[in-house]
C-alpha positions in Angstrom: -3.6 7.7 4.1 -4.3 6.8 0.8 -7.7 8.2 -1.2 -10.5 7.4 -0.1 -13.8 7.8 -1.9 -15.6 11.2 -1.0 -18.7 12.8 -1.4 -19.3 16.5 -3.0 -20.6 18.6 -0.6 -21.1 22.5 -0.1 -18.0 24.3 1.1 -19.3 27.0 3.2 -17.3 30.3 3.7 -15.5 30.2 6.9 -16.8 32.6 9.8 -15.8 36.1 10.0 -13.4 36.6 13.1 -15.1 37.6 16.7 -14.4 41.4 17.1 -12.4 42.1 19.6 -15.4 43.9 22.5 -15.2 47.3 22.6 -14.6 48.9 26.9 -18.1 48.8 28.6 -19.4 52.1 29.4 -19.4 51.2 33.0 -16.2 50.5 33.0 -14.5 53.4 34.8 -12.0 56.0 33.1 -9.4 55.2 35.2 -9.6 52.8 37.7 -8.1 52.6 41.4 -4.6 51.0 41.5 -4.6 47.3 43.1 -3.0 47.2 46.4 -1.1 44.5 44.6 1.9 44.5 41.5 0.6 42.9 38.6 3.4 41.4 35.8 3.3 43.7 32.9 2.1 42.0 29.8 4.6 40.1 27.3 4.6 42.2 24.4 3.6 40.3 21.4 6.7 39.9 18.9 6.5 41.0 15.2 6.1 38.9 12.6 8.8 37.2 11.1 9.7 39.4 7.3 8.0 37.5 4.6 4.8 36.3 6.5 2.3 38.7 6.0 1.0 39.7 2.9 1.4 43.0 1.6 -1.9 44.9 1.3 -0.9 45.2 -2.4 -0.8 41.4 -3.4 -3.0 40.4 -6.1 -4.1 44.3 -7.4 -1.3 45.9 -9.5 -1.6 45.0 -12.7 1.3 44.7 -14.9 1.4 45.9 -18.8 2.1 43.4 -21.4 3.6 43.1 -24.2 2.1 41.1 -27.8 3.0 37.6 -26.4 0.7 38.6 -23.7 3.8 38.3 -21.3 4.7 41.4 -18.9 8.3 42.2 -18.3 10.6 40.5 -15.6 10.6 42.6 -12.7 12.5 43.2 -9.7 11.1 41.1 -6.7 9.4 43.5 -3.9 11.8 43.3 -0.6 8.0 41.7 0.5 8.4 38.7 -1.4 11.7 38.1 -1.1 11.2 35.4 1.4 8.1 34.8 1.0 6.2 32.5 3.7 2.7 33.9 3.0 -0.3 31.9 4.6 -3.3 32.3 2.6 -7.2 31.3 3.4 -8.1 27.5 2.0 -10.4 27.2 -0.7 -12.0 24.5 0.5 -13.5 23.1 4.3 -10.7 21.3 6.2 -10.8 17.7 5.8 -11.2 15.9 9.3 -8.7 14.5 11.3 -4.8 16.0 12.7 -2.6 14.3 10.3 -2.6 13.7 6.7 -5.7 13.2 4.4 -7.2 12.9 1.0 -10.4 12.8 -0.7 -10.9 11.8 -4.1 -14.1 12.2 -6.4 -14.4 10.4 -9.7 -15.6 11.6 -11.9 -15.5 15.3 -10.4 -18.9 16.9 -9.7 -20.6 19.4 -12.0 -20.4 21.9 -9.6 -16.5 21.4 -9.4 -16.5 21.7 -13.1 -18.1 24.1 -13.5 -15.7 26.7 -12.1 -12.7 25.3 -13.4 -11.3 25.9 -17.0 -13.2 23.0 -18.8 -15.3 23.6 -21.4 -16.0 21.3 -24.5 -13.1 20.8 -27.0 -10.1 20.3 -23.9 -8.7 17.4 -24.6 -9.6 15.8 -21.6 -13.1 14.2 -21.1 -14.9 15.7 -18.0 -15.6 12.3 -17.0 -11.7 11.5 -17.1 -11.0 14.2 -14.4 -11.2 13.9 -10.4 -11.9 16.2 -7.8 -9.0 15.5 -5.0 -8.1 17.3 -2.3 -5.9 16.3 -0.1 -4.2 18.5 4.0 -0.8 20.0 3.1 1.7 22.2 5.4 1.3 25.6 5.3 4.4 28.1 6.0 3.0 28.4 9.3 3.5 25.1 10.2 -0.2 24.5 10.2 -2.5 22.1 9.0 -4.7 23.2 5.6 -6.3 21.8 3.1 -6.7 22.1 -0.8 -8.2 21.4 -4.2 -7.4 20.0 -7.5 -8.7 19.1 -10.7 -6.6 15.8 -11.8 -6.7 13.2 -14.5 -9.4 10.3 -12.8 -5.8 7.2 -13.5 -3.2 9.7 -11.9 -6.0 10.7 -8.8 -4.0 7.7 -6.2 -0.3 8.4 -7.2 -1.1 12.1 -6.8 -2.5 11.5 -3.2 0.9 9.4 -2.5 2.8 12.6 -3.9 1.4 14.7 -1.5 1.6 12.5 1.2 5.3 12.4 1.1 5.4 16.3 0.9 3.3 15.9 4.0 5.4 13.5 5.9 8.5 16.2 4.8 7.2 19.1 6.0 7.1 20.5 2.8 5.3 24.1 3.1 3.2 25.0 0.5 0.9 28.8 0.0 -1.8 27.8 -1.1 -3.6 24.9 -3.5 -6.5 25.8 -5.3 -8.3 25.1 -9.1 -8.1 27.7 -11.6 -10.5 29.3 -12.5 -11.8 31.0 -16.1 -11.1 34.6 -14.3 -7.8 33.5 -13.2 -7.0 32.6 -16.7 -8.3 35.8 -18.2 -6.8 38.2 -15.6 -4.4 40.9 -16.4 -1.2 39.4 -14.8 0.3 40.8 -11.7 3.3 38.7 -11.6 2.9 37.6 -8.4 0.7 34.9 -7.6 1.6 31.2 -6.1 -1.2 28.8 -6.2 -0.2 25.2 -6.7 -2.5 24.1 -8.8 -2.9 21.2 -11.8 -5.5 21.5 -14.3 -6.0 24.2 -17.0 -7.6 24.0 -20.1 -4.3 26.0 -22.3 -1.5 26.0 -24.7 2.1 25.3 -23.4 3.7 28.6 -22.4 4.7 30.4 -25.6 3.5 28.1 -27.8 0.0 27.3 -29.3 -0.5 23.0 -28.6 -1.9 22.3 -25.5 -0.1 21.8 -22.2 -0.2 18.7 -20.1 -2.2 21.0 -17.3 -4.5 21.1 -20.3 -5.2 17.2 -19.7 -5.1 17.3 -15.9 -1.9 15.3 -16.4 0.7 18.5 -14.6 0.9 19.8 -11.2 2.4 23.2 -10.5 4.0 23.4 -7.2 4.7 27.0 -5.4 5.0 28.6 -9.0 6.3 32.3 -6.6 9.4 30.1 -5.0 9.4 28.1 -8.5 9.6 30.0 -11.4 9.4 29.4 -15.5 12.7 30.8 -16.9 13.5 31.6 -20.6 16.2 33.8 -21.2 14.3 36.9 -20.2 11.1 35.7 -19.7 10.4 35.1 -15.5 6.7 33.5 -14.7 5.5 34.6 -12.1 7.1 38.3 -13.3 7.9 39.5 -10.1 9.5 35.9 -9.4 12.9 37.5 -10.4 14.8 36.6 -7.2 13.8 33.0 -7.0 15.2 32.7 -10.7 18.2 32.5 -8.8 18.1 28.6 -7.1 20.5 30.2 -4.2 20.5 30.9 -1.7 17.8 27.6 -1.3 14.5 29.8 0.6 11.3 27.6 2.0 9.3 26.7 -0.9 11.8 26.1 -3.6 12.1 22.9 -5.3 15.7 21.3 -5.3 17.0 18.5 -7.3 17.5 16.9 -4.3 15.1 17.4 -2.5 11.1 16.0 -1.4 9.2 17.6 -3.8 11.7 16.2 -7.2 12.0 12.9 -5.2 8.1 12.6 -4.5 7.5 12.6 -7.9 10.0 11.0 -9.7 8.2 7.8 -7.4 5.0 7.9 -9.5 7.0 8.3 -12.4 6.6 12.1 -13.6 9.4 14.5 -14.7 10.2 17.9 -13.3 10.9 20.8 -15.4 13.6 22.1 -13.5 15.9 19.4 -15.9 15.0 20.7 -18.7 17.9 22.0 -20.7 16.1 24.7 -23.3 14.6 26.5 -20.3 13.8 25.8 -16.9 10.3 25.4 -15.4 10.9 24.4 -11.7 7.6 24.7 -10.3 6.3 21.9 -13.3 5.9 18.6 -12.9 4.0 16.1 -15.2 3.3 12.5 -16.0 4.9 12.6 -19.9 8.1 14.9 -18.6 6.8 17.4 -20.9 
């Protein structure tokens, strides 16, 4: 489906789950056995490792060093597989299959809890407010946010599309946020996400996110690599492009293919140092 025009609207939290209802109290101790054999109850199997996330995800902070970076680290047996489903940011968009809604230029209200302030070098009226259904690692239908450049808002729709159509799972796609940007890093987050008002990693010119002109796609499964730099830190075991795990980006694959049709290079070809989770409409 391709984007269709889309109207800013409150996206309410969704409801708290039912509790489960606690015995009545006239509901004796121990009731009389049935005359008749009842089937004992399938027991419910475990999860599968990697799919639920550890209560710790998000909350240990790691120390940095004066290039604000923290240290590689070794990737938690937790994450080592990681198929994490996540709550949506946003109200699911209608419908079973894939859809997308753009809004250009992207409301205030958008704005205002994104990155922008005056001085990016992207106009506010330039960006767009698309979000768009993705696959989750559960196989399930969910839907998420971005903050894109208003000329690349269509192609990026196609884009995800195609991951769509190729079952492509992704965690969780959201906008970042000023907190996100100032937070002490805990080296292991995984939000796809495009726009961010910042310098290139390690450097002090801005980065295409800065211009809504660069997606980030599963940054956990996808890491930034430079000698002994790993981002996300924690990412250490996805530095390693085998064995190939759900979520990771191959040169062969949908993700590097879905792109590379709107025109926009992928990191993971770089030869200096390898960002596998970047994509961008300048290669850069």
């Amino acid at each position: 489906m391709g984007a269709g025009a889309g109207c800013g609207g409150t996206d309410e939290p969704s409801s708290a789950p039912t509790p489960s209802r606690p015995p009545s109290a006239s509901t004796p101790a121990n009731p009389a056995p049935s005359s008749s054999t009842s089937a004992s109850p399938t027991p419910t199997p475990p999860p599968r490792p990697g799919t639920t996330p550890p209560a710790w995800l998000g909350t240990r902070e790691l120390p940095t060093g004066p290039d604000g970076y923290a240290a590689a680290q070794t990737t938690p047996p937790e994450l080592r597989r990681r198929a994490f489903t996540l709550p949506d940011p946003v109200r699911m968009l209608p419908g079973r299959g894939y859809a997308s809604r753009v809004v250009a230029p992207a409301p205030a209200w958008v704005l205002a809890r994104s990155t922008w302030r005056p001085g990016c070098p992207v106009a506010r009226e330039q960006l767009a407010w698309l979000r768009v259904t993705f696959r989750g690692f559960d196989g399930a239908r969910h839907t998420g946010e971005l903050l894109v450049q208003r000329q690349d808002a269509d192609d990026l729709v196609q884009v995800f599309g195609d991951l769509w159509r190729a079952d492509f799972p992704l965690e969780r796609m959201v906008i970042t946020t000023r907190a996100d940007q100032d937070a002490t890093p805990t080296g292991d987050g995984n939000d796809t996400s495009a726009f961010v008002c910042r310098p290139i990693t390690g450097g002090s010119s801005y980065s295409e996110h800065a211009s809504g002109r660069a997606v980030d796609v599963n940054p956990f499964q996808n890491p930034y690599v430079r000698g002994d730099l790993v981002l996300p830190e924690l990412a250490t075991s996805y530095a390693r492009r085998t064995p190939v795990r759900p979520g990771m980006i191959t040169a062969d694959g949908p993700v590097v293919a879905a792109f590379a049709r709107i025109g926009w290079g992928w990191g993971g070809a770089w030869t200096s140092l390898k960002d596998y989770q970047h994509f961008s409409a300048t290669g850069r």
